[in-house]
C-alpha positions, -999 to 999 in steps of 0.1 A, spaced: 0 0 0 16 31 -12 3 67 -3 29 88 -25 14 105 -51 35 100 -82 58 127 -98 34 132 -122 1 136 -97 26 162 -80 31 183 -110 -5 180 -118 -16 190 -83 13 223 -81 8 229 -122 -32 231 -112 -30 253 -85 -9 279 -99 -31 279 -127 -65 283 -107 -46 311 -85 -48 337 -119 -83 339 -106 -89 349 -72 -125 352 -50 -129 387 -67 -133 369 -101 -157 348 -86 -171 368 -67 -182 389 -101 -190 360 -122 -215 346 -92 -230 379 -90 -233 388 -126 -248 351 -136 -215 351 -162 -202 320 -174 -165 324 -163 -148 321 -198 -116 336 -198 -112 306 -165 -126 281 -192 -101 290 -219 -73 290 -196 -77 255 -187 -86 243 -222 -51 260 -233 -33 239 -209 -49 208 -224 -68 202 -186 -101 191 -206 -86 165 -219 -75 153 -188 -93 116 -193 -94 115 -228 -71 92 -243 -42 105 -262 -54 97 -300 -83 117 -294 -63 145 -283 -67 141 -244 -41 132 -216 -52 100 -213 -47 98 -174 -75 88 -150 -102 96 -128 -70 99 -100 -57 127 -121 -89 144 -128 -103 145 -92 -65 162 -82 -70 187 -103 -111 196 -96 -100 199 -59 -75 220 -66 -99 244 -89 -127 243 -64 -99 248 -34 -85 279 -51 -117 299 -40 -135 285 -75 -156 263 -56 -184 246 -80 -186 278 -101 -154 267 -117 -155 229 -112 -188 228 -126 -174 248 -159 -147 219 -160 -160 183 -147 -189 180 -177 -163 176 -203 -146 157 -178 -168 129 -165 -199 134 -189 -181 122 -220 -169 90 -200 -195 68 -216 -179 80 -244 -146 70 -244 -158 36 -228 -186 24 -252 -190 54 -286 -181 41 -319 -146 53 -332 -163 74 -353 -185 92 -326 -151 95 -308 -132 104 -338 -158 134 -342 -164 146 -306 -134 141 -283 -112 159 -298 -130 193 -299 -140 188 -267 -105 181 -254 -93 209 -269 -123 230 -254 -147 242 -285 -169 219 -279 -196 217 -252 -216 189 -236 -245 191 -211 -257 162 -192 -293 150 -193 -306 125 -173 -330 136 -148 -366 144 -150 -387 164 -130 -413 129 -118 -384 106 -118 -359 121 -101 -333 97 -88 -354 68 -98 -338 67 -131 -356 37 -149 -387 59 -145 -377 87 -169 -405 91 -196 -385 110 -224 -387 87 -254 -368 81 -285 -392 69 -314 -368 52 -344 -376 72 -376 -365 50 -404 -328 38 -394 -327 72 -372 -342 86 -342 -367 115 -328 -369 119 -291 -400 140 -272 -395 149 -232 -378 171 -205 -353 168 -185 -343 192 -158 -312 203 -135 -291 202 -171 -264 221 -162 -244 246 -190 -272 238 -218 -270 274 -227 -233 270 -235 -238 235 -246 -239 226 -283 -245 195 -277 -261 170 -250 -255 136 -235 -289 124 -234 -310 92 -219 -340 82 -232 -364 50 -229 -366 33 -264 -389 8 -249 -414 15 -223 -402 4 -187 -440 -17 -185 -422 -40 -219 -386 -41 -206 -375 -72 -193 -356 -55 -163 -361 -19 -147 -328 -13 -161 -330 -19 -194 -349 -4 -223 -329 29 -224 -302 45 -249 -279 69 -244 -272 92 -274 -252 126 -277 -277 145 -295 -278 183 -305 -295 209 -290 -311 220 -323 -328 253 -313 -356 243 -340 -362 212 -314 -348 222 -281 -363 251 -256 -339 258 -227 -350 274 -193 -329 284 -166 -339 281 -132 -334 308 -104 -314 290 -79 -293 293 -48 -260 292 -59 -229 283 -80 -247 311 -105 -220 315 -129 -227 285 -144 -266 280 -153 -288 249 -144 -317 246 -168 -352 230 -177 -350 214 -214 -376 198 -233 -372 180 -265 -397 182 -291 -390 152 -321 -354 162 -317 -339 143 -346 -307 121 -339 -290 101 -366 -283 64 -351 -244 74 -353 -250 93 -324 -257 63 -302 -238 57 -272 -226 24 -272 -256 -3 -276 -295 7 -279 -312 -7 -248 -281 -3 -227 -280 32 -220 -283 31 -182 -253 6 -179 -230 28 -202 -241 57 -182 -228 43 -153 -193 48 -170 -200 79 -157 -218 84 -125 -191 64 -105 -167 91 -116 -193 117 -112 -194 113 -77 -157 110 -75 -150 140 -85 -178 156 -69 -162 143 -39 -132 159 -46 -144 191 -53 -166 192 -22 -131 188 -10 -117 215 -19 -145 240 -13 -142 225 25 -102 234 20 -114 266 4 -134 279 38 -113 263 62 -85 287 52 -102 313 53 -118 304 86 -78 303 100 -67 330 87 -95 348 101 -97 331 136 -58 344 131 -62 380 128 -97 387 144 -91 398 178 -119 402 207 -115 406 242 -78 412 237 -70 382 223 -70 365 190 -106 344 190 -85 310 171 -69 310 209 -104 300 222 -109 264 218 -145 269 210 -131 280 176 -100 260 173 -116 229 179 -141 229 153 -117 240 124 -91 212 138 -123 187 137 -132 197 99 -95 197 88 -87 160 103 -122 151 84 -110 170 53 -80 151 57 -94 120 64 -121 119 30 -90 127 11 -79 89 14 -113 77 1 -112 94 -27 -81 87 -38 -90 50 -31 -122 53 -56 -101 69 -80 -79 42 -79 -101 13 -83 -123 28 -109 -87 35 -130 -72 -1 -124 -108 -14 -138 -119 -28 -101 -155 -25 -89 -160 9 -70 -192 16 -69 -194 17 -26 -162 37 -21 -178 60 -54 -209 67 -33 -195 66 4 -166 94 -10 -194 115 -19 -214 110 10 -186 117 31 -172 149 12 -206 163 10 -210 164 47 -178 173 58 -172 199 33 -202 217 43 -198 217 76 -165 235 68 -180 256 49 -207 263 78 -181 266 102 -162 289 84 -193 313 82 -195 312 122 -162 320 127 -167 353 108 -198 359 127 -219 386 107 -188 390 82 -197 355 75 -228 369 60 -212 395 34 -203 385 1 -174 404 3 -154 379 25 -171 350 3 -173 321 28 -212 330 21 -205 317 -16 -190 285 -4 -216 276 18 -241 281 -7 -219 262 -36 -209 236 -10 -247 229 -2 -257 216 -32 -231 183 -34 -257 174 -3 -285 168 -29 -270 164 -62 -260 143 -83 -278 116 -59 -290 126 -25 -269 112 7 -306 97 18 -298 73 -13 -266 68 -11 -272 52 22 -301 33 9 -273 20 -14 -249 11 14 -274 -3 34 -290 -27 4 -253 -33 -14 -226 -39 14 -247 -46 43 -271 -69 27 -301 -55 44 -340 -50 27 -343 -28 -1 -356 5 15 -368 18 -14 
């Protein structure tokens, strides 16, 4: 068992950081406020080939792993970026997964090279407004039209469809009621979003609002069966090519935000002085912020486990799900703790621990909530009842 990162990870991690540090919490700060997609930060990283992270080398990409990818998200969301700038990255990143694992060499031939080199973009859509997490359940259908397709639905919480020129999208081709298993019976294609066929509308949320989240609906979007993921009928099980990763580097970035606002939270407790004394002397703030950073800490093993087993081709579907869990909870809880420390400055945007908490937040519900994830766990490794 070796714990030392390799030369390479270490180059990544330092090359990453300095990078991400050409755009500090004012940047952010703007783009969060203004609702602007942060695209001088996006071209930065597609300059320095960072898109292609996970995309194998005769497509144009790195062609390192999941490992690789999650060092460098935490370092982007640890840099003050949070999920406004690791949102911008991790679509490319994870979403064209299925992708590289199960497209034809012509759909990769024709997609993964513009998006490695960052002109083109992809949106993710999968969820639907009465399915929710219960993913066999999605109604958006793709009707064949001759040896093509034409799909009819919506699908909601798509993230950078207004930037996206194209989308990763699941639909039923047979109707759950005539599939043999819940599972089956759905295709994954990466379809355009034709403007003649697609209507996008963004949804007013609660943050991470420099990159948009959006309502789409489909209406007969035409897709030419070249633009199939892998095999019609197997959709969900390609897709899983890229939730596992999904949550991996969710976990990481949940990460780093926690990182993100326990600095700030020292370096605060450091210099804010009350009563004559610096208040990090009193333990009732030092011992919170040593809690989160030995938890911070701590999650930083599991991911790096996940990453590891999903790269060396091992079942990781429990240390996926409990990295996210885990990251989720203890990065916000940085992130809360970080906002009491400032007391009322904790409030102000200006001293952005605020933003953290309310981009942190969100890895608590999305992309799967922690109450399933631990319906997971509880079916899948401890052999108990299915809850749900």
């Amino acid at each position: 068992m070796d714990f030392e990162p390799t030369e390479g990870q270490r180059q990544l991690r330092l090359q990453a950081r300095a990078l991400a540090a050409r755009f500090d919490d004012a940047y952010w700060r703007q783009c969060d406020a203004g609702h602007t997609f942060p695209w001088d930060f996006y071209q930065a990283f597609a300059e320095a080939g960072w898109l292609g992270i996970a995309i194998p080398p005769e497509h144009g990409g790195a062609g390192l792993g999941i490992t690789e990818a999650s060092i460098l998200l935490e370092e982007v969301a640890a840099s003050g970026a949070a999920m406004n700038g690791a949102t911008a990255l991790h679509l490319t990143i994870f979403g064209l997964n299925p992708v590289v694992r199960h497209g034809s060499d012509d759909l990769k031939r024709r997609v993964l090279p513009e998006a490695a080199a960052g002109r083109l973009h992809v949106a993710f859509g999968v969820t639907e407004p009465t399915a929710g997490s219960d993913t066999p359940s999605i109604t958006t259908f793709a009707h064949r039209d001759g040896d093509n397709f034409r799909i009819r639905g919506q699908k909601v919480w798509t993230s950078k469809a207004k930037e996206s020129s194209k989308v990763l999208l699941l639909a039923r081709t047979t109707p759950l009621a005539d599939s043999p298993r819940r599972t089956e019976g759905m295709t994954l294609f990466l379809a355009n979003l034709d403007p003649n066929h697609v209507t996008i509308r963004e949804i007013d949320k609660l943050g991470r609002h420099a990159v948009d989240s959006n309502e789409v609906f489909y209406d007969d979007l035409p897709v030419e069966a070249r633009d199939v993921v892998g095999e019609v009928g197997r959709g969900f099980y390609h897709l899983l090519d890229g939730l596992n990763p999904e949550r991996i580097l969710i976990a990481a970035e949940a990460l780093g935000t926690g990182r993100a606002a326990l600095r700030k939270a020292v370096a605060y407790a450091k210099e804010r002085v009350v009563f004559g004394r610096p208040i990090g002397q009193n333990q009732g703030i030092q011992f919170p912020l040593a809690d989160s950073y030995a938890k911070l800490q701590t999650v930083e093993l599991l991911i790096r486990k996940a990453g590891w087993l999903y790269d060396n081709g091992q079942p990781c579907g429990a240390e996926a799900n409990m990295a996210k869990y885990l990251a989720a909870e203890w990065g916000f809880e940085a992130a809360d703790r970080a906002l009491q420390v400032h007391g009322g400055f904790g409030y102000a945007r200006e001293f952005d621990v605020e933003r953290y908490w309310r981009e942190v937040r969100v890895m608590k519900i999305a992309p799967i909530t922690q109450e399933m994830i631990l319906n997971y766990l509880g079916q899948h490794e401890l052999g108990l009842p299915r809850s749900y």
